[in-house]
N, C-alpha and C positions, 0 to 999 in steps of 0.2 A: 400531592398524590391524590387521585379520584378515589372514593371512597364508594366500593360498590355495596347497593343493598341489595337483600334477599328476595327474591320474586316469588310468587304465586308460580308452577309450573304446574299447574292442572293435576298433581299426582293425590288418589287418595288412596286409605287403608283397603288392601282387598283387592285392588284392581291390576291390571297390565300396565307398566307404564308405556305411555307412547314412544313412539323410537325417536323423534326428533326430541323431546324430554330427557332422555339419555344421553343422546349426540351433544345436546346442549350441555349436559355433566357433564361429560367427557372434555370439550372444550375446554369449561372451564379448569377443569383438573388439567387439562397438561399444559394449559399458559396463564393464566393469573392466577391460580394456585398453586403453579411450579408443582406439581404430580402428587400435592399433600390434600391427604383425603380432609382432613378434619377442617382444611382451610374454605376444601370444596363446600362441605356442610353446610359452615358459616356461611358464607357465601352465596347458596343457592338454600338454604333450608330444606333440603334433603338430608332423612337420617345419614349420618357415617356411615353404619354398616349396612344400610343399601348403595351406597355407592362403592361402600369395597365388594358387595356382591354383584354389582353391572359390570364394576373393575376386571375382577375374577372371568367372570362368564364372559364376556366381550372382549377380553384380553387388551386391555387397555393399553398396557403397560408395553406392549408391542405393538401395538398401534402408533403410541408415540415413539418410540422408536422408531418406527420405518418411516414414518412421517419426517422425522429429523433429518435419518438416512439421506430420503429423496431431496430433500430441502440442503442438503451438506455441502452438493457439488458447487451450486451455486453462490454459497454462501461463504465458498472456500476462494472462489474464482475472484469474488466480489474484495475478499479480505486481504490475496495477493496481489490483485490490482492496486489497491491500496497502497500497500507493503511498496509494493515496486514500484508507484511515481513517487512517494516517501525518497524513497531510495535514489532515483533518479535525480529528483531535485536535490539532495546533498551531493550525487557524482556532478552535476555540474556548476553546482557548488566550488566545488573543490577545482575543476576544471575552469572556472572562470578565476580563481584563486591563481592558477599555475599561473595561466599566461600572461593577466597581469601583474604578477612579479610580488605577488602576497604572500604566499608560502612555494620554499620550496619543495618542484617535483617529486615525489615518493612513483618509483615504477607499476611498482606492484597497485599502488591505490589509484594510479592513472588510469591502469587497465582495466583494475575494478571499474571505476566509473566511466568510465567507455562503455564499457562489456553493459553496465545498468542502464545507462543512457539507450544504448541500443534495445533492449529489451524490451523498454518501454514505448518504443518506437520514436525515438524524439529527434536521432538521425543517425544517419550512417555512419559505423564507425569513423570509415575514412574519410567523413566531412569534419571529422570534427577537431579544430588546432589542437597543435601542439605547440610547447611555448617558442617562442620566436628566440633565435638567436641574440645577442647582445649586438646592437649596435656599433661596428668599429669608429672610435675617436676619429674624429675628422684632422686629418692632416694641415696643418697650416703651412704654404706652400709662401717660400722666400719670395720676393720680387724680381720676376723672370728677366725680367731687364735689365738686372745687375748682375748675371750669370753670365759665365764665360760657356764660349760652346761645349766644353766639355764638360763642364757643373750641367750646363742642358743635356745631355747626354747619357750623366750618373742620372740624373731626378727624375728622366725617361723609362729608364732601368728600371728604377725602384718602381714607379708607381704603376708599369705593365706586370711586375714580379707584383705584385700585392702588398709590396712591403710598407 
C-alpha cells in the first residue's frame, strides 16, 4: 500500500482558505480516507475540526453522495455486464456438457442458459443445439444372395418401415 504524506497546502491561522485547498480536502475525504475526518487530518495536516467545519458549510457529505449517485448507473451496467458473461459462460458451459453426452439434460437449466447465452449476445437462441438424438445401431444385413425372393421382400419391408 502507498503511504501518503502530509502536504503543505498554503493554509494559515486567520486567513480564507482557498477553494481549490478545500476541493482538495474534500477529495481526499471521500476516497482515501473513506469520509473519516481524523484520517483526512492525518493525511493532509489540516486541523480535524476545520475540515468538519468545510464538511458542514460545503455539505460534503452530500456532495459525495450525489457523486456516487451519478457515478452508480455506470458502475451498475459495468457490474452486470460482468454478472452476465460470468453467467453466460457457465450456460454454455452446461450446453456444451448436454450435447456431448457429459451430463444429462435438466429442461429448466437448458432454458436458463439459452435464455443467458442470448442476453449476452453470444447467439440466437435458435442457433443454438440441442442435444442430438442417439444414434440407431446399425443393422447388420444377412447376405443378399442367399435370400430367397420372399426373405428379399420381408427385409425390403423392414428396412422401408424403419424397422
Amino acid at each position: 500500500m502507498v503511504e501518503l504524506v502530509p502536504v503543505d497546502l498554503g493554509i494559515t491561522n486567520g486567513s480564507e482558505t482557498p477553494e481549490p485547498t478545500r476541493e482538495h480536502a474534500f477529495e481526499l475525504w471521500a476516497t482515501v480516507a473513506h469520509q473519516n475526518y481524523a484520517e483526512t487530518a492525518r493525511l493532509s495536516g489540516i486541523n480535524e475540526n476545520t475540515l468538519r467545519s468545510w464538511g458542514r458549510r460545503d455539505g460534503w457529505r452530500a456532495k459525495a453522495l450525489q457523486r456516487r449517485l451519478d457515478v452508480a448507473p455506470e458502475e451498475l451496467r459495468h457490474a452486470t455486464g460482468s454478472i452476465l458473461q460470468a453467467a453466460a459462460i457457465e450456460g454454455a458451459t452446461y450446453l456444451y456438457n448436454v450435447v456431448s453426452g457429459a451430463v444429462e439434460p435438466n429442461r429448466a437449466r437448458q432454458q436458463a442458459a439459452i435464455a443467458v447465452c442470448h442476453m449476452a449476445g453470444w447467439a440466437p437462441a435458435h442457433y443454438l443445439p440441442t442435444r442430438a438424438p442417439e444414434p440407431k445401431p446399425r443393422r447388420e444385413l444377412p447376405d443378399l444372395d442367399t435370400l430367397s425372393p420372399d426373405e428379399l421382400l420381408d427385409l425390403e419391408r423392414q428396412v422401408t418401415a424403419g424397422e
